[in-house]
C-alpha positions in Angstrom: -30.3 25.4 -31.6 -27.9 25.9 -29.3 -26.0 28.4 -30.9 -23.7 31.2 -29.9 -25.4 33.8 -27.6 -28.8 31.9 -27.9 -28.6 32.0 -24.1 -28.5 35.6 -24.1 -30.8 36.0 -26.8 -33.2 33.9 -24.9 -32.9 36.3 -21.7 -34.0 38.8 -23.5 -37.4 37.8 -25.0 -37.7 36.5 -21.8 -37.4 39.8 -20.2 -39.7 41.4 -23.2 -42.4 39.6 -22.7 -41.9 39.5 -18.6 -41.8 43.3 -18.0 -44.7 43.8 -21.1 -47.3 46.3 -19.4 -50.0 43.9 -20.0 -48.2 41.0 -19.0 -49.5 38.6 -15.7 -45.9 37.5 -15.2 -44.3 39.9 -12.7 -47.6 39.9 -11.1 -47.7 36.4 -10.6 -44.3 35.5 -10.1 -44.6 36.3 -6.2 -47.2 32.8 -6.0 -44.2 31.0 -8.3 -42.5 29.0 -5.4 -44.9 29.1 -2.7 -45.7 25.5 -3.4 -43.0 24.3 -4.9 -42.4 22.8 -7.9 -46.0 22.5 -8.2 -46.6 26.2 -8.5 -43.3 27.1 -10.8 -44.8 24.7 -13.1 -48.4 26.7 -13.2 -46.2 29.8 -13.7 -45.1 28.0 -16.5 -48.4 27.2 -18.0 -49.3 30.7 -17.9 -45.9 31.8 -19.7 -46.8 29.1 -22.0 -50.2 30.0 -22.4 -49.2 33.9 -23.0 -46.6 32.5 -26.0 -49.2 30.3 -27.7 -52.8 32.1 -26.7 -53.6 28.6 -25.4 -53.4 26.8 -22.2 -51.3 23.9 -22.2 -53.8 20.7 -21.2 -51.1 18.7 -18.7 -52.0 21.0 -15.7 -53.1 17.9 -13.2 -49.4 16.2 -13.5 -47.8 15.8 -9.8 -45.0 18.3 -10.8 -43.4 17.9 -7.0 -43.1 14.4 -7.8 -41.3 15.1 -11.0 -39.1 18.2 -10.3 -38.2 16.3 -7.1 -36.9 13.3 -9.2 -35.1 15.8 -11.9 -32.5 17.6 -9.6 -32.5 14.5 -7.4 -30.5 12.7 -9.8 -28.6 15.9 -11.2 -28.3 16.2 -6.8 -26.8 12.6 -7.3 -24.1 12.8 -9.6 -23.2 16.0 -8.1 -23.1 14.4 -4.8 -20.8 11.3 -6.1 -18.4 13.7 -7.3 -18.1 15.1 -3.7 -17.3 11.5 -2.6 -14.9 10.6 -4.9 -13.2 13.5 -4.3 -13.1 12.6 -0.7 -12.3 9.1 -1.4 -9.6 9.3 -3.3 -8.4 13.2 -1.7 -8.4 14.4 -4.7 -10.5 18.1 -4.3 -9.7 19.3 -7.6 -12.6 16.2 -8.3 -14.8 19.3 -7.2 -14.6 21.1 -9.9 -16.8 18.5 -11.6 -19.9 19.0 -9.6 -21.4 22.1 -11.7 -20.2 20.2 -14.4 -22.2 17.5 -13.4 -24.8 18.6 -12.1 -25.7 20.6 -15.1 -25.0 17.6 -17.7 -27.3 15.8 -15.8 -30.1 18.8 -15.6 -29.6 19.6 -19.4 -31.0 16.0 -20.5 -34.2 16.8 -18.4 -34.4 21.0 -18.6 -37.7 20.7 -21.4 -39.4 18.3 -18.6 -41.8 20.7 -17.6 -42.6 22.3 -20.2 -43.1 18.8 -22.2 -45.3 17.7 -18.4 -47.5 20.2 -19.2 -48.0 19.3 -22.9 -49.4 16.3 -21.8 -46.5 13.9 -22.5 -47.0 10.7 -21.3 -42.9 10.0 -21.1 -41.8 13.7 -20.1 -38.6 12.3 -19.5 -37.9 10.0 -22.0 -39.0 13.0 -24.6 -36.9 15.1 -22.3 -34.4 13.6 -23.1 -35.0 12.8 -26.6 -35.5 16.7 -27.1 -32.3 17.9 -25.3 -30.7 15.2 -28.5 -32.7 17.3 -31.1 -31.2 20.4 -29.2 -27.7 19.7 -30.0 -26.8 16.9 -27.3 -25.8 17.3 -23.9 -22.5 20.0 -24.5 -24.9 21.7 -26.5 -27.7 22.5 -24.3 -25.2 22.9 -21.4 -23.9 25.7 -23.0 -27.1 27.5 -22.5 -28.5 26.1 -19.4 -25.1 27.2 -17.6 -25.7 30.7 -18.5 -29.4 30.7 -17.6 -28.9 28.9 -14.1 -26.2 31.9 -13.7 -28.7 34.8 -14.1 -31.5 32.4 -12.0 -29.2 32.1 -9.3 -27.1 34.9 -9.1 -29.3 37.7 -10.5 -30.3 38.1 -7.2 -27.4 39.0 -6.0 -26.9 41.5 -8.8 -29.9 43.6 -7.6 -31.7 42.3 -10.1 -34.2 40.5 -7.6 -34.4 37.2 -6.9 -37.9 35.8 -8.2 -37.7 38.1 -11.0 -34.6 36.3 -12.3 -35.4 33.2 -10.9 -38.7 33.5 -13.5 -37.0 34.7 -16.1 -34.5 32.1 -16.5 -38.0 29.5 -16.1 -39.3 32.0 -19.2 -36.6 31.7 -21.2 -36.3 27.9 -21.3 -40.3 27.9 -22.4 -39.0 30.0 -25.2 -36.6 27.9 -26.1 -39.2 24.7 -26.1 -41.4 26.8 -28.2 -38.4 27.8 -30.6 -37.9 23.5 -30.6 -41.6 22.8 -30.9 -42.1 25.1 -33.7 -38.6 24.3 -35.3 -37.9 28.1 -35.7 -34.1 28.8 -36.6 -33.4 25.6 -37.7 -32.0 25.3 -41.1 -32.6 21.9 -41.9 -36.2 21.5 -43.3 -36.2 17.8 -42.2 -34.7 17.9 -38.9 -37.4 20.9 -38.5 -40.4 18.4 -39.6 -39.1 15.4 -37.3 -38.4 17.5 -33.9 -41.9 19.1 -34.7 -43.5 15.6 -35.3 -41.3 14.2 -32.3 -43.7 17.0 -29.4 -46.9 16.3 -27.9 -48.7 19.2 -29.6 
């Protein structure tokens, strides 16, 4: 799934269906972080919701609680690169903490999206999902890219929220593209990642 160019391929659906003249999106997107991981994940629903004509059912979860627990522990291992790199004075240990940080993130980036499909282990099947993706390298190789355009898009003129919401769009695509086992050549694999999802 994690193919070459799938992250930019991803972007722009992303930015299809986000700048769509009937599209709630942009309108919304303003509301996205105002509390939090709590209201990026209902921004999430509703890009969910647009993809499938259906709202996903796991809208009560406590998502502070969980997004607070996924980039603590990619915040973690980034943070115990820092150390060792003080601890032994070796600074070119820094050059790990991206690395890090993001190989930590990429076993939990389909957390929400599986939260709000009612999963009653988001991050075992988070993790579990990110294996059906490819594996950890794999799904690295598009997360990077995305967290690029999320976090530097802004800089870019591009506007902050905007790309900060489009890069939260694109990964819903790509759970959908999982979920419904499109572009994936294996007609087995296909039937067990789609038997594998909540719904």
């Amino acid at each position: 799934m994690a193919r070459r160019w799938y992250a930019l391929e991803l972007l722009a659906r992303a930015r299809a269906y986000y700048d769509a003249p009937d599209s709630r999106l942009a309108g919304e997107a303003g509301r996205a972080w105002r509390t939090f991981f709590a209201s990026g994940a209902a921004w999430m629903a509703m890009a969910l919701t647009l993809l499938r004509h259906q709202c996903p059912p796991g809208l009560d979860r406590s998502f502070n609680i969980l997004g607070t627990i996924k980039y603590g522990l990619a915040s973690g291992g980034a943070l115990l690169c820092v150390a060792a790199a003080w601890w032994w004075e070796n600074y070119w240990l820094l050059l790990l903490v991206p690395l890090v940080f993001y190989a930590i993130e990429a076993r939990m980036v389909f957390l929400f999206p599986l939260a709000l499909d009612g999963s009653p282990t988001p991050f075992r099947d988070a993790n579990r999902l990110t294996s059906r993706a490819g594996g950890t390298i794999a799904v690295m190789s598009v997360v990077m890219p995305l967290a690029g355009v999320m976090l530097g898009g802004g800089f870019l003129g591009r506007g902050f929220v905007r790309c900060w919401c489009l890069g939260c769009l694109a990964v819903c695509l790509w759970y959908e593209d999982l979920r419904l086992a499109r572009a994936n050549p294996h007609p087995a694999l296909a039937q067990e990642v789609s038997e594998s999802l909540p719904c």
